[in-house]
mmCIF entry with sequence, helices, sheets and N, C-alpha, C, O atoms, coordinates in Angstrom:
data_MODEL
# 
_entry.id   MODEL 
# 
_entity.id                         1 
_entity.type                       polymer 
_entity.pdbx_number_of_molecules   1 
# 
_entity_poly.entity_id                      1 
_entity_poly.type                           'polypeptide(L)' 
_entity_poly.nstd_linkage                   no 
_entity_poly.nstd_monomer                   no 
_entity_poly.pdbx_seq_one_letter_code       
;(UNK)(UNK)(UNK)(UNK)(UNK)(UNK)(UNK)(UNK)(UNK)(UNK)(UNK)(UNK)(UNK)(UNK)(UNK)(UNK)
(UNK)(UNK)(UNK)(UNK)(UNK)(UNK)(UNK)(UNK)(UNK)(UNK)(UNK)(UNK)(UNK)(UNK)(UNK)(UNK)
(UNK)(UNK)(UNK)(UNK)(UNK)(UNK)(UNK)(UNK)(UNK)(UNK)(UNK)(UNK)(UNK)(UNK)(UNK)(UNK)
(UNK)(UNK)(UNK)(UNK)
;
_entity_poly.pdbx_seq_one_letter_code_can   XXXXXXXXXXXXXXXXXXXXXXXXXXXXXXXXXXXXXXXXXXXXXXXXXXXX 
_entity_poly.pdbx_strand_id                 A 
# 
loop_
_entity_poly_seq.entity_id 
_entity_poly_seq.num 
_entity_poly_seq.mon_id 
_entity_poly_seq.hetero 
1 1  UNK n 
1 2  UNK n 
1 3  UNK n 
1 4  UNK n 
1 5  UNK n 
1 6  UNK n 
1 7  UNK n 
1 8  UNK n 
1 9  UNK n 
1 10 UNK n 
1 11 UNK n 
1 12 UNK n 
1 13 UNK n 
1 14 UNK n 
1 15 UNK n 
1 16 UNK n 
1 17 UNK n 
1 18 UNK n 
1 19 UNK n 
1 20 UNK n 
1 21 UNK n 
1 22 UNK n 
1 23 UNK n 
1 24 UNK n 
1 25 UNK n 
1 26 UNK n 
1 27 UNK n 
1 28 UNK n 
1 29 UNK n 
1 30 UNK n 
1 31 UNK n 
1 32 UNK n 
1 33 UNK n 
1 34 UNK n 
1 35 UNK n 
1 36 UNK n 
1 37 UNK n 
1 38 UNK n 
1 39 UNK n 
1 40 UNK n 
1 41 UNK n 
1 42 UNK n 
1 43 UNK n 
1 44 UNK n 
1 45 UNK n 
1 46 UNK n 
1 47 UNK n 
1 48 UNK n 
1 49 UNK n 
1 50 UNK n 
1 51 UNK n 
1 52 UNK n 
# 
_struct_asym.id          A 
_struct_asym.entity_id   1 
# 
loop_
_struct_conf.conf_type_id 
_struct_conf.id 
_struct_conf.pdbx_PDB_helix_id 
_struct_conf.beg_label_comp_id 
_struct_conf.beg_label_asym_id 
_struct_conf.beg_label_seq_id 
_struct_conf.pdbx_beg_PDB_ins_code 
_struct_conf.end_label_comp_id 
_struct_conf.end_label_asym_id 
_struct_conf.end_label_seq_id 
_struct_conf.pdbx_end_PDB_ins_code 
_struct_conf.beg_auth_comp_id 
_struct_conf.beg_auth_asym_id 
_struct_conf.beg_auth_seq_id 
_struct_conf.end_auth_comp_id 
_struct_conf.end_auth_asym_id 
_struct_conf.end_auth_seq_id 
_struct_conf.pdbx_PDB_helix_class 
_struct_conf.details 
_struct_conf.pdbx_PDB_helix_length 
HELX_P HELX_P1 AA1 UNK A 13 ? UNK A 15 ? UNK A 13 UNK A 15 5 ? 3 
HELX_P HELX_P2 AA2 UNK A 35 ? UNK A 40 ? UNK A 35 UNK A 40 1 ? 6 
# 
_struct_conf_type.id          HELX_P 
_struct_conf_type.criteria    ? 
_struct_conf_type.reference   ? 
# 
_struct_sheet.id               AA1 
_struct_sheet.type             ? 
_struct_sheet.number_strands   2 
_struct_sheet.details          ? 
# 
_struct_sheet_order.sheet_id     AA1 
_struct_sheet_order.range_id_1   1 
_struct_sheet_order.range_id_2   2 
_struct_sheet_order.offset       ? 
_struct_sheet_order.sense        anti-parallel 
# 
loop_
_struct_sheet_range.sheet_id 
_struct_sheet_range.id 
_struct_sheet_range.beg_label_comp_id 
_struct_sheet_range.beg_label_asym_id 
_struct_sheet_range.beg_label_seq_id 
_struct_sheet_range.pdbx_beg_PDB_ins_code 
_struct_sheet_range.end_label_comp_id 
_struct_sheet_range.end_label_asym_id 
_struct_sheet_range.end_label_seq_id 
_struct_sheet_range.pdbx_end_PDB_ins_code 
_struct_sheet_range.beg_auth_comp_id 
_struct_sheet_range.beg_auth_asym_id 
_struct_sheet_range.beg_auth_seq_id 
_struct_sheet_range.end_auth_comp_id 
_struct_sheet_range.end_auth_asym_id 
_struct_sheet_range.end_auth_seq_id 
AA1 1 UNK A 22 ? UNK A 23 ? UNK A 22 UNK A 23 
AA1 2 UNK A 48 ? UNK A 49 ? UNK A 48 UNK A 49 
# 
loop_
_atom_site.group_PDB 
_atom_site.id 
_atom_site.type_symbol 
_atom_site.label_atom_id 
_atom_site.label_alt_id 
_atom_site.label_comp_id 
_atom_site.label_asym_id 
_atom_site.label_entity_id 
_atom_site.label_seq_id 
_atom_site.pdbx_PDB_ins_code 
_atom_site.Cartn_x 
_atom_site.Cartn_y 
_atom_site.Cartn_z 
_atom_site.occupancy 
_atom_site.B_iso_or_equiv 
_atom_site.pdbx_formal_charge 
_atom_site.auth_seq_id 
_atom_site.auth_comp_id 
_atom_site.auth_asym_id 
_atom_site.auth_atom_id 
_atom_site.pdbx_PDB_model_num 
ATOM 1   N N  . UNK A 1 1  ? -14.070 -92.441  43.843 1.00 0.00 ? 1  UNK A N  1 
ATOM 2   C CA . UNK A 1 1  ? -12.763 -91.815  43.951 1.00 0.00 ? 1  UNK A CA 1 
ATOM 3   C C  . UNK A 1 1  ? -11.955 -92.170  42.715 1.00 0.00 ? 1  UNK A C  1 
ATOM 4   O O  . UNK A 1 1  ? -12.364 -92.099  41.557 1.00 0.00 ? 1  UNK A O  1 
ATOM 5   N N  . UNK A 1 2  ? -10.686 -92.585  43.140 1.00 0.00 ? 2  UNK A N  1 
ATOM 6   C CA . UNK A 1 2  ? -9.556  -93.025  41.655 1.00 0.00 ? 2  UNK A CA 1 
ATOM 7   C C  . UNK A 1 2  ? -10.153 -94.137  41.436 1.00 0.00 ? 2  UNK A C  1 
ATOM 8   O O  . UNK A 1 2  ? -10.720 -94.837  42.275 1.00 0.00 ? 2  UNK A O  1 
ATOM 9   N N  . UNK A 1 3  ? -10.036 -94.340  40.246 1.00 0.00 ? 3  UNK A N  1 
ATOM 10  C CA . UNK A 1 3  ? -10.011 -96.391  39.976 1.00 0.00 ? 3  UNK A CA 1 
ATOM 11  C C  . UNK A 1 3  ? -9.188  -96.958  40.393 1.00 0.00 ? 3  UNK A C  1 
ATOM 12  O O  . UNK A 1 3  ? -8.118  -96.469  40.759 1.00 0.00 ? 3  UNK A O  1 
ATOM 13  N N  . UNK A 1 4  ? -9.524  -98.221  40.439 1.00 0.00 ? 4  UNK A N  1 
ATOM 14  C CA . UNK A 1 4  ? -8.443  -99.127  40.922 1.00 0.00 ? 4  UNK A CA 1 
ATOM 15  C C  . UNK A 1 4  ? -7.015  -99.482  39.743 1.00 0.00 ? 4  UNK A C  1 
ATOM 16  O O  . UNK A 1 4  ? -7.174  -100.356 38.891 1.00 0.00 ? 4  UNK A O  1 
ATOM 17  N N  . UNK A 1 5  ? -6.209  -99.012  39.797 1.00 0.00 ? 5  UNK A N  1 
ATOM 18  C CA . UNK A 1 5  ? -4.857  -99.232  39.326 1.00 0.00 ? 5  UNK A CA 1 
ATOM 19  C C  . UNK A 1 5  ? -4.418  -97.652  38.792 1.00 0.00 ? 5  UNK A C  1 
ATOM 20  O O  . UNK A 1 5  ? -3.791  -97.358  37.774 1.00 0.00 ? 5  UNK A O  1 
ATOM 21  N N  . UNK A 1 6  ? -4.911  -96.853  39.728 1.00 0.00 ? 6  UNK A N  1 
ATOM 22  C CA . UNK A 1 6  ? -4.859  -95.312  38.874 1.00 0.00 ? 6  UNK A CA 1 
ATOM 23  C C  . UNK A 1 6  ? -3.332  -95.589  39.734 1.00 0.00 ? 6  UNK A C  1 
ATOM 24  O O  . UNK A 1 6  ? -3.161  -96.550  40.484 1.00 0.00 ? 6  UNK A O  1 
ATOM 25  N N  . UNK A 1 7  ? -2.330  -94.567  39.453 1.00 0.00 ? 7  UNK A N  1 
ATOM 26  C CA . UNK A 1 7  ? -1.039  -94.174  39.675 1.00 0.00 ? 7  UNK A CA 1 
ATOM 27  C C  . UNK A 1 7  ? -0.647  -92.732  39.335 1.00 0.00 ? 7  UNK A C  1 
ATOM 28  O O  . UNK A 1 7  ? -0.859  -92.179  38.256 1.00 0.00 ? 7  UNK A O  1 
ATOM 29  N N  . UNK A 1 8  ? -0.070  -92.223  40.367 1.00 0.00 ? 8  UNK A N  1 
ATOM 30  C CA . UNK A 1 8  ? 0.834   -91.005  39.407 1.00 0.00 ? 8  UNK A CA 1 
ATOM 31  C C  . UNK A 1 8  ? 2.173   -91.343  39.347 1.00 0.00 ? 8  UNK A C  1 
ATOM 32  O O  . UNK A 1 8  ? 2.777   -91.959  40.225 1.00 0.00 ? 8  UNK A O  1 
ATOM 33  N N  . UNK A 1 9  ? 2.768   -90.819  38.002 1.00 0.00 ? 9  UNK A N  1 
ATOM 34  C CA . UNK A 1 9  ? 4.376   -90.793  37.421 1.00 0.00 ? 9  UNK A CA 1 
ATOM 35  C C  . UNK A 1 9  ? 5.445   -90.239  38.218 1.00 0.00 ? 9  UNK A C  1 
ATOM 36  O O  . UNK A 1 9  ? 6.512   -90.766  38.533 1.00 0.00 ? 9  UNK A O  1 
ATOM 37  N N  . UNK A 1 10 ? 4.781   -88.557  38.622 1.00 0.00 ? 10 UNK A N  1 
ATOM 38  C CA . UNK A 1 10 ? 5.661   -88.024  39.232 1.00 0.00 ? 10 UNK A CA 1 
ATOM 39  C C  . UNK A 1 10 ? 4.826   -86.811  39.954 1.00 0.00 ? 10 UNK A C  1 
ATOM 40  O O  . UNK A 1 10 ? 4.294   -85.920  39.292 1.00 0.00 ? 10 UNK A O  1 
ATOM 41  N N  . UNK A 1 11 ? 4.762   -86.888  41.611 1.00 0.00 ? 11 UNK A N  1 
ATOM 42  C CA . UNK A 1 11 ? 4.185   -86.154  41.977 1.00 0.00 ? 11 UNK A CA 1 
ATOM 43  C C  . UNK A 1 11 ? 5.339   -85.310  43.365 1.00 0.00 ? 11 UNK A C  1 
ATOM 44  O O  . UNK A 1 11 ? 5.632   -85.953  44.373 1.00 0.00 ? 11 UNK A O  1 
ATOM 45  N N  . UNK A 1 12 ? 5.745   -84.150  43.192 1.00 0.00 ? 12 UNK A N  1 
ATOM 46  C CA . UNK A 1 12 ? 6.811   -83.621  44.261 1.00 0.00 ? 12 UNK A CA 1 
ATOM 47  C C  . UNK A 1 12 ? 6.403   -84.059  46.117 1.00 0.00 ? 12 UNK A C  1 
ATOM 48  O O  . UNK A 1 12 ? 5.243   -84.410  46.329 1.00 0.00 ? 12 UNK A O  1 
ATOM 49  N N  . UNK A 1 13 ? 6.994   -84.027  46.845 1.00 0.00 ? 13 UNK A N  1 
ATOM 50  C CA . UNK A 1 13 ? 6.637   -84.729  48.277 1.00 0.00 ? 13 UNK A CA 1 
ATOM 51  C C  . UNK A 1 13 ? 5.836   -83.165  48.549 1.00 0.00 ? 13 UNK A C  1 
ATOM 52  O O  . UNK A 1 13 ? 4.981   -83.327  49.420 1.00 0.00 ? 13 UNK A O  1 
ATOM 53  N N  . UNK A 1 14 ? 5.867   -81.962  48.136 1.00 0.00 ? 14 UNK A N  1 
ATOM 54  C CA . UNK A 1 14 ? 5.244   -80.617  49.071 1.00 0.00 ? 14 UNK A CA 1 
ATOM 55  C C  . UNK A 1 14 ? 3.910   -80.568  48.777 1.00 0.00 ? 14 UNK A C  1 
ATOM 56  O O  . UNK A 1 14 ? 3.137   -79.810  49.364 1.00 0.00 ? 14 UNK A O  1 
ATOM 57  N N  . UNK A 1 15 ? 3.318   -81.948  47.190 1.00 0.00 ? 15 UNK A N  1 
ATOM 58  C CA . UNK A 1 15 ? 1.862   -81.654  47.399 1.00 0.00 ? 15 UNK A CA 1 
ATOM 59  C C  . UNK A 1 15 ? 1.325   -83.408  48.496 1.00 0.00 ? 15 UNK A C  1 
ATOM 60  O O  . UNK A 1 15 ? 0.159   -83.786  48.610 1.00 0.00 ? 15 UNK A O  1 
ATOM 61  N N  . UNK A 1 16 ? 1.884   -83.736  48.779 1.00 0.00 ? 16 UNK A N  1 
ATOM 62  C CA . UNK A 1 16 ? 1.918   -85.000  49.737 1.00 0.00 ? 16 UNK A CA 1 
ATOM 63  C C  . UNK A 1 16 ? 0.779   -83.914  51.066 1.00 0.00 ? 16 UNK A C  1 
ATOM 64  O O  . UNK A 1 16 ? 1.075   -82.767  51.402 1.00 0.00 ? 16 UNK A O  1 
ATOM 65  N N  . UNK A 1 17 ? -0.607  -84.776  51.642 1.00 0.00 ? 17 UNK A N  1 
ATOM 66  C CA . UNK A 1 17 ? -0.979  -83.857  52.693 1.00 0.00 ? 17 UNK A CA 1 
ATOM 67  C C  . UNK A 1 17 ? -0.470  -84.872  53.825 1.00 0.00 ? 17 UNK A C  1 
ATOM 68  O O  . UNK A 1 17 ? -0.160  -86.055  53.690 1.00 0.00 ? 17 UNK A O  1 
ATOM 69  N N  . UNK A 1 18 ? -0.470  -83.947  55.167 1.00 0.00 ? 18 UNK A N  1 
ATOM 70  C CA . UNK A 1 18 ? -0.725  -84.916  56.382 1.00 0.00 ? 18 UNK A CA 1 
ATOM 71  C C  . UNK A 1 18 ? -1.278  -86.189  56.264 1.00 0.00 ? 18 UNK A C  1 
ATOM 72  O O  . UNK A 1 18 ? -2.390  -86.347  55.759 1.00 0.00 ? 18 UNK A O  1 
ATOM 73  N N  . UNK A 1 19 ? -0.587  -87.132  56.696 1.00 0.00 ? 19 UNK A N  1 
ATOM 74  C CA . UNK A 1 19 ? -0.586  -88.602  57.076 1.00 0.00 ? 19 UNK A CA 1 
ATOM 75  C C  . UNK A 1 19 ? -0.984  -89.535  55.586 1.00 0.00 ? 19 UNK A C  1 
ATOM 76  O O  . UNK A 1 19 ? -1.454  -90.655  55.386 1.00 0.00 ? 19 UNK A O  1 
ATOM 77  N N  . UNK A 1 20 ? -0.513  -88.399  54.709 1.00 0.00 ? 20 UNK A N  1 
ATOM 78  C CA . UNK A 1 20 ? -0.601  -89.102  53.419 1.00 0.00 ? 20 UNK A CA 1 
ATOM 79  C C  . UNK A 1 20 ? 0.345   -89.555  52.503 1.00 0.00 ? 20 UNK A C  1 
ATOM 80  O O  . UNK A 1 20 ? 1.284   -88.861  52.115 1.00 0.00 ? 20 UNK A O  1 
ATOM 81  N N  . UNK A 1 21 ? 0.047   -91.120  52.013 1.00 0.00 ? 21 UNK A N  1 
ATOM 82  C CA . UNK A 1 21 ? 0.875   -92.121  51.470 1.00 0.00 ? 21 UNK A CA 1 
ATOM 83  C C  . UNK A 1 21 ? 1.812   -91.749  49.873 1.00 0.00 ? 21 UNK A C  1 
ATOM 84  O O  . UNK A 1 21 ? 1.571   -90.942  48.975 1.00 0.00 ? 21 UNK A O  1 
ATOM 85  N N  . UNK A 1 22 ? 2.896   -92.723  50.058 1.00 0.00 ? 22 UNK A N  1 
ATOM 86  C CA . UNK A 1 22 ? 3.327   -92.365  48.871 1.00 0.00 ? 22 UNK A CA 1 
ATOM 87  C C  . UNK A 1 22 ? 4.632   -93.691  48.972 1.00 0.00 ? 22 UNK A C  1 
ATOM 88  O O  . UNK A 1 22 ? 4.750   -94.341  50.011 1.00 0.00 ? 22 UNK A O  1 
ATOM 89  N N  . UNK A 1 23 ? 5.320   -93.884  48.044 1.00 0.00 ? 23 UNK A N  1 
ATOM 90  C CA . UNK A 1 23 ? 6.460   -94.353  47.201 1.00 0.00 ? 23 UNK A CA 1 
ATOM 91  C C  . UNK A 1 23 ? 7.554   -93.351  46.709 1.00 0.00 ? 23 UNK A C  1 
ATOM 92  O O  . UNK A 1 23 ? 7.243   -92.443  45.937 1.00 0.00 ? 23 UNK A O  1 
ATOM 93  N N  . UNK A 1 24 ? 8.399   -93.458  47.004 1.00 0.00 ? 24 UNK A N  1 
ATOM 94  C CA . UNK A 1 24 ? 9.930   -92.789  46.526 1.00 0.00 ? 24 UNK A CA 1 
ATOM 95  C C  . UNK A 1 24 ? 10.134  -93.297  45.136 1.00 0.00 ? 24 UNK A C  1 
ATOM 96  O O  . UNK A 1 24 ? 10.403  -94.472  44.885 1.00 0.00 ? 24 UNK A O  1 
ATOM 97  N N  . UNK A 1 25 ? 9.973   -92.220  44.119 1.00 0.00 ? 25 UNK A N  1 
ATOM 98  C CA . UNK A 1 25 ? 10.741  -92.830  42.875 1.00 0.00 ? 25 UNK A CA 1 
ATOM 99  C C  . UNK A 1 25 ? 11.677  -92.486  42.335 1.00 0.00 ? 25 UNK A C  1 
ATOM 100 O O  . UNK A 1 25 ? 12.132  -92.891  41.265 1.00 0.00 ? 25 UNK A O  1 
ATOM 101 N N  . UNK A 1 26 ? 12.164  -91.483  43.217 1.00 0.00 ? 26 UNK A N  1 
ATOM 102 C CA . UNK A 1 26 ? 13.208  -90.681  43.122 1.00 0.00 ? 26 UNK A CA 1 
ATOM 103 C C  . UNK A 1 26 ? 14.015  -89.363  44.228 1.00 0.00 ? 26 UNK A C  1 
ATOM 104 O O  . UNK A 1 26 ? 13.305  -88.447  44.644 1.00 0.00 ? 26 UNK A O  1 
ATOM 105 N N  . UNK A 1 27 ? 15.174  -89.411  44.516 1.00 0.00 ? 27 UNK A N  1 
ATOM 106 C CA . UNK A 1 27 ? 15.806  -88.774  45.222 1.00 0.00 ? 27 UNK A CA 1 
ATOM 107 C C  . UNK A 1 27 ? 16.239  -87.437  44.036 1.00 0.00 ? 27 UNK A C  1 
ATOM 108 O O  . UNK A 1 27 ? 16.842  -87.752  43.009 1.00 0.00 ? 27 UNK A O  1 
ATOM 109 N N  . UNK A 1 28 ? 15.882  -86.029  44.292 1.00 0.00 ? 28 UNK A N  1 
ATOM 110 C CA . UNK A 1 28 ? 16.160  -85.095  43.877 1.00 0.00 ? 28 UNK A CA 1 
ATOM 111 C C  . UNK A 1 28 ? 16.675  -83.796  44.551 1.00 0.00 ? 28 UNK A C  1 
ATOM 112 O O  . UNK A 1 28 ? 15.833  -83.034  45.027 1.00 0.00 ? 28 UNK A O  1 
ATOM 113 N N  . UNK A 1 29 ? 17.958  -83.492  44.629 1.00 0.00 ? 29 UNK A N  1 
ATOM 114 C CA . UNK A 1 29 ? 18.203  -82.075  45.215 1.00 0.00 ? 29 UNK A CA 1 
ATOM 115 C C  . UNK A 1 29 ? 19.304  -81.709  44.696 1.00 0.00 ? 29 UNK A C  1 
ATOM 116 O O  . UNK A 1 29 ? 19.955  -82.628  44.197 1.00 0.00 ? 29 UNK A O  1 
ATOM 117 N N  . UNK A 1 30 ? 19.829  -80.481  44.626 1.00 0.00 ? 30 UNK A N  1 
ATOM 118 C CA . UNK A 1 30 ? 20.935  -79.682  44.140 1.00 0.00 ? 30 UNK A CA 1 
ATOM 119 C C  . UNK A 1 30 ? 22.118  -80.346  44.877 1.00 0.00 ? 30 UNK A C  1 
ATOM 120 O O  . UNK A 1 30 ? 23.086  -80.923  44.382 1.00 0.00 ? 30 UNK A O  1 
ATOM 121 N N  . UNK A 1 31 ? 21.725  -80.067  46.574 1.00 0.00 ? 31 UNK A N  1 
ATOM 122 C CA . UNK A 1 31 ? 22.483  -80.415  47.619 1.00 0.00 ? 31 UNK A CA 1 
ATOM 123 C C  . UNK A 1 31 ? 22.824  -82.055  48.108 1.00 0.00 ? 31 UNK A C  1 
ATOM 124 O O  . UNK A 1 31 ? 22.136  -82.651  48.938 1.00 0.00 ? 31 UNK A O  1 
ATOM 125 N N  . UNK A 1 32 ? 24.041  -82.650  47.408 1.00 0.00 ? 32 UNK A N  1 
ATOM 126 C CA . UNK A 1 32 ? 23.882  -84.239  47.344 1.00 0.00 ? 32 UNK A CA 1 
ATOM 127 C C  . UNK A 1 32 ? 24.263  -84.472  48.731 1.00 0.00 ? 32 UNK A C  1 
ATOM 128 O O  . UNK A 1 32 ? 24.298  -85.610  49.200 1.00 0.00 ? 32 UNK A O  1 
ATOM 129 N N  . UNK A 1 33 ? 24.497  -83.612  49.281 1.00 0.00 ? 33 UNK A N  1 
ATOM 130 C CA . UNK A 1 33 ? 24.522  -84.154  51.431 1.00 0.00 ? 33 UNK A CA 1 
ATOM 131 C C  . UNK A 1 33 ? 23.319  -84.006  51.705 1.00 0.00 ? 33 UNK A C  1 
ATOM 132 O O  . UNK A 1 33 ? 23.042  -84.102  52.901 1.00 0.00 ? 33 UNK A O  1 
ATOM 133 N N  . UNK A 1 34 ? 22.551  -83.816  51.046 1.00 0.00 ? 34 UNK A N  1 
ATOM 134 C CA . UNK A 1 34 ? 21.088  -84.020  51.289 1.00 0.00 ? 34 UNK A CA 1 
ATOM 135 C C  . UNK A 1 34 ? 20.394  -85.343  51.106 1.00 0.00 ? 34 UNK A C  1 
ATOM 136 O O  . UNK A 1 34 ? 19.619  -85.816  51.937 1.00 0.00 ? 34 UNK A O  1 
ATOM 137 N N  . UNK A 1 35 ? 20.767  -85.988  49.808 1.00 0.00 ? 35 UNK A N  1 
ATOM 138 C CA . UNK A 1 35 ? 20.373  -87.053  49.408 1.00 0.00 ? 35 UNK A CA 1 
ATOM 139 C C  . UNK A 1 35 ? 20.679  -87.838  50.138 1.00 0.00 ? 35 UNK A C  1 
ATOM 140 O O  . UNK A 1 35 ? 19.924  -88.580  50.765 1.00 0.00 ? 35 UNK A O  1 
ATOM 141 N N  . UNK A 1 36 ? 22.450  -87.780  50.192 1.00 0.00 ? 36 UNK A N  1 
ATOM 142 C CA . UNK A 1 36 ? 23.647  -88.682  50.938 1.00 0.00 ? 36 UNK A CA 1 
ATOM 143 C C  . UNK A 1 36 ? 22.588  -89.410  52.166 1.00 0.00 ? 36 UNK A C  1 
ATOM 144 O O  . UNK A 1 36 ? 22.194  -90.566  52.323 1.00 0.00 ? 36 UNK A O  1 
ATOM 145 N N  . UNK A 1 37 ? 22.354  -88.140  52.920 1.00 0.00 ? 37 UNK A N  1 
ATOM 146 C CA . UNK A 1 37 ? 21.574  -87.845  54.622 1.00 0.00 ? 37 UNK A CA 1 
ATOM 147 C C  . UNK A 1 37 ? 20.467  -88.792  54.378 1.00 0.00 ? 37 UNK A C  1 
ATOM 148 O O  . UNK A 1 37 ? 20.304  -89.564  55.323 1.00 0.00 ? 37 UNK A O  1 
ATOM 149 N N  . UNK A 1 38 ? 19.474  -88.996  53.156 1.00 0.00 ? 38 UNK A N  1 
ATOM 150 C CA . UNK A 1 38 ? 18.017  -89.103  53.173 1.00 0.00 ? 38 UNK A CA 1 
ATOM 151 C C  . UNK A 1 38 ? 18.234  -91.250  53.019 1.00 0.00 ? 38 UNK A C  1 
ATOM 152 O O  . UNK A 1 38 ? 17.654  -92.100  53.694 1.00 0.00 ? 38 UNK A O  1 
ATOM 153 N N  . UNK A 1 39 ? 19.148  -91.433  52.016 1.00 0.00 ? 39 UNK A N  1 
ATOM 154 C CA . UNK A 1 39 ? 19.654  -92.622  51.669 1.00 0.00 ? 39 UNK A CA 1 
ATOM 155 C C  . UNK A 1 39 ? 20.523  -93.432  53.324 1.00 0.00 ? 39 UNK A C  1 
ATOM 156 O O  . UNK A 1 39 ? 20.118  -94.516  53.742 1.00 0.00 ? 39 UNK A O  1 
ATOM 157 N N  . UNK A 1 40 ? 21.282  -92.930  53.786 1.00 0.00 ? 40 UNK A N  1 
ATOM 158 C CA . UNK A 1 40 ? 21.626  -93.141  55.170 1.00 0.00 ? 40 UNK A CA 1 
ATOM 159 C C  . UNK A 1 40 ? 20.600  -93.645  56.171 1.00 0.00 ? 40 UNK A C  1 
ATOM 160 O O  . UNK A 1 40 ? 20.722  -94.684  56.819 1.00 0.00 ? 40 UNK A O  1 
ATOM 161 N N  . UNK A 1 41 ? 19.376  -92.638  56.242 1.00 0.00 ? 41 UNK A N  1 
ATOM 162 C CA . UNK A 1 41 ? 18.760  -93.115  56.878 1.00 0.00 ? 41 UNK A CA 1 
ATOM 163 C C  . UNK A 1 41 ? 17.269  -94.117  55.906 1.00 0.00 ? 41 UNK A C  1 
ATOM 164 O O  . UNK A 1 41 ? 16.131  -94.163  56.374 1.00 0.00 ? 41 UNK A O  1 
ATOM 165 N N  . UNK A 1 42 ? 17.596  -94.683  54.797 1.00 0.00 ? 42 UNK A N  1 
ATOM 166 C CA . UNK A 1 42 ? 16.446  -95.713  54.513 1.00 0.00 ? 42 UNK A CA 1 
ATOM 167 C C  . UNK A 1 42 ? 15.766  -94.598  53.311 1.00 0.00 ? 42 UNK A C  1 
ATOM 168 O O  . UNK A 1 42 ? 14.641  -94.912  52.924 1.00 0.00 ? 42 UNK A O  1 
ATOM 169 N N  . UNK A 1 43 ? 16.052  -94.004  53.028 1.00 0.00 ? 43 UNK A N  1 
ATOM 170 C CA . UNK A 1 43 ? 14.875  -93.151  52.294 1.00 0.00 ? 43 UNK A CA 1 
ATOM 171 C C  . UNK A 1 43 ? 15.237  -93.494  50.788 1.00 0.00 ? 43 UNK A C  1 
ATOM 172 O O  . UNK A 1 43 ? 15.614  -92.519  50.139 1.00 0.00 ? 43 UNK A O  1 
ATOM 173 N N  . UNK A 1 44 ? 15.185  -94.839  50.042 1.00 0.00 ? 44 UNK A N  1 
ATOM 174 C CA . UNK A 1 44 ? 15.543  -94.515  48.151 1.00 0.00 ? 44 UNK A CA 1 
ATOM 175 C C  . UNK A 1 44 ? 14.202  -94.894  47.407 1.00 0.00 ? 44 UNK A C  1 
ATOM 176 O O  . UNK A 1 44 ? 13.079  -94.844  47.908 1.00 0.00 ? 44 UNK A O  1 
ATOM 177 N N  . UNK A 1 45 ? 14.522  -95.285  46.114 1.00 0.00 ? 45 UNK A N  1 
ATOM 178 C CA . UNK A 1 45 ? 13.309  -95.231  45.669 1.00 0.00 ? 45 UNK A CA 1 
ATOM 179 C C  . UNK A 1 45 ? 13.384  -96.705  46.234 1.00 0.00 ? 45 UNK A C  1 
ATOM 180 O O  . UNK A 1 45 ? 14.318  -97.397  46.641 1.00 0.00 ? 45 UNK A O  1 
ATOM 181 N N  . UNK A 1 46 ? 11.677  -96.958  46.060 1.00 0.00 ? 46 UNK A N  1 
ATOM 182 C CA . UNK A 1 46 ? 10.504  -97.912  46.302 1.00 0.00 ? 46 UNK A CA 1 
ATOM 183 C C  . UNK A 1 46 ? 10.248  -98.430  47.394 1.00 0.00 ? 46 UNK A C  1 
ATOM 184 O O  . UNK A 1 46 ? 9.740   -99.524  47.640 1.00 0.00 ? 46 UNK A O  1 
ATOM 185 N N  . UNK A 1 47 ? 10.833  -97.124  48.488 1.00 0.00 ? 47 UNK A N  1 
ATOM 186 C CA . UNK A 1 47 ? 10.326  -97.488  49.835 1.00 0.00 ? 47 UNK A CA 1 
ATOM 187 C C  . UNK A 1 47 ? 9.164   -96.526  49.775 1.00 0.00 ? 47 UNK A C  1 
ATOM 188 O O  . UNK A 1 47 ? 9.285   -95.423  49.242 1.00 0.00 ? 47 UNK A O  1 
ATOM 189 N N  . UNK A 1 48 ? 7.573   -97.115  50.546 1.00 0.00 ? 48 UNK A N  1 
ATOM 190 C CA . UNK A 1 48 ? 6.824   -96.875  51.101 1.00 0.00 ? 48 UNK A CA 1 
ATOM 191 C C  . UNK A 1 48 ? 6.627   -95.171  52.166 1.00 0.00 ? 48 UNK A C  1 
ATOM 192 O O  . UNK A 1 48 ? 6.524   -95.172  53.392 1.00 0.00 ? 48 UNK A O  1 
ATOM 193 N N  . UNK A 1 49 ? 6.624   -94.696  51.839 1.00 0.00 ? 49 UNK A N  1 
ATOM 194 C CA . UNK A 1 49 ? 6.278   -93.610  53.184 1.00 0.00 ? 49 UNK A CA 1 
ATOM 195 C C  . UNK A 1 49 ? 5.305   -92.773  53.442 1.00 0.00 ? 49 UNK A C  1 
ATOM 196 O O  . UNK A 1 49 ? 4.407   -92.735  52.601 1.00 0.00 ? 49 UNK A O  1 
ATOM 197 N N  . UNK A 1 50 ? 5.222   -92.113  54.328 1.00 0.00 ? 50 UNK A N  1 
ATOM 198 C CA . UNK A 1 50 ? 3.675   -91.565  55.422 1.00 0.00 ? 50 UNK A CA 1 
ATOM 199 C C  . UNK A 1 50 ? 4.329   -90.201  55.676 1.00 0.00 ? 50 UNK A C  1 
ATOM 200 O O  . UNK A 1 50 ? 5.437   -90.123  56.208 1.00 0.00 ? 50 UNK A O  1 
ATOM 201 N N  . UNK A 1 51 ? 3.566   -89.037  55.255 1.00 0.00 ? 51 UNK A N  1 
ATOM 202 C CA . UNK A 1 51 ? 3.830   -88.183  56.004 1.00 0.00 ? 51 UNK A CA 1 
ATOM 203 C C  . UNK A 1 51 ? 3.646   -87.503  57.285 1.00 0.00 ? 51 UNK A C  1 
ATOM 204 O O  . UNK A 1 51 ? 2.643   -86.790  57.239 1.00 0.00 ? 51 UNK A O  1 
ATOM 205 N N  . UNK A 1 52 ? 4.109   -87.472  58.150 1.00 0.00 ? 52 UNK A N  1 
ATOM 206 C CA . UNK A 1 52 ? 3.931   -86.822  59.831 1.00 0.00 ? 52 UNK A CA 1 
ATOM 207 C C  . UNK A 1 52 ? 4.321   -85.698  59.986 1.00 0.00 ? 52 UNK A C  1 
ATOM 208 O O  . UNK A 1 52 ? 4.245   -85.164  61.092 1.00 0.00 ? 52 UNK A O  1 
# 
């Protein structure tokens, strides 16, 4: 598969599949009550997350 210490820079959350891992390295939207909303509930960069 990848090597060990492979990484990507910048990959958007819509190619993320089901129950698949990732790191926040960034909050991006036009709409900052969006962000506001995502940061409120725990979501900034270098938290951990799973998609469901």
């Amino acid at each position: 598969m990848f090597a060990q210490g492979f990484s990507v820079g910048y990959s958007p959350l819509s190619l993320l599949k089901l129950k698949g891992q990732g790191v926040v390295t960034r909050l991006k939207n036009s709409d900052r009550e969006v962000v506001d909303k995502l940061i409120a509930i725990g979501i900034n960069p270098g938290v951990k997350i799973i998609l469901e």
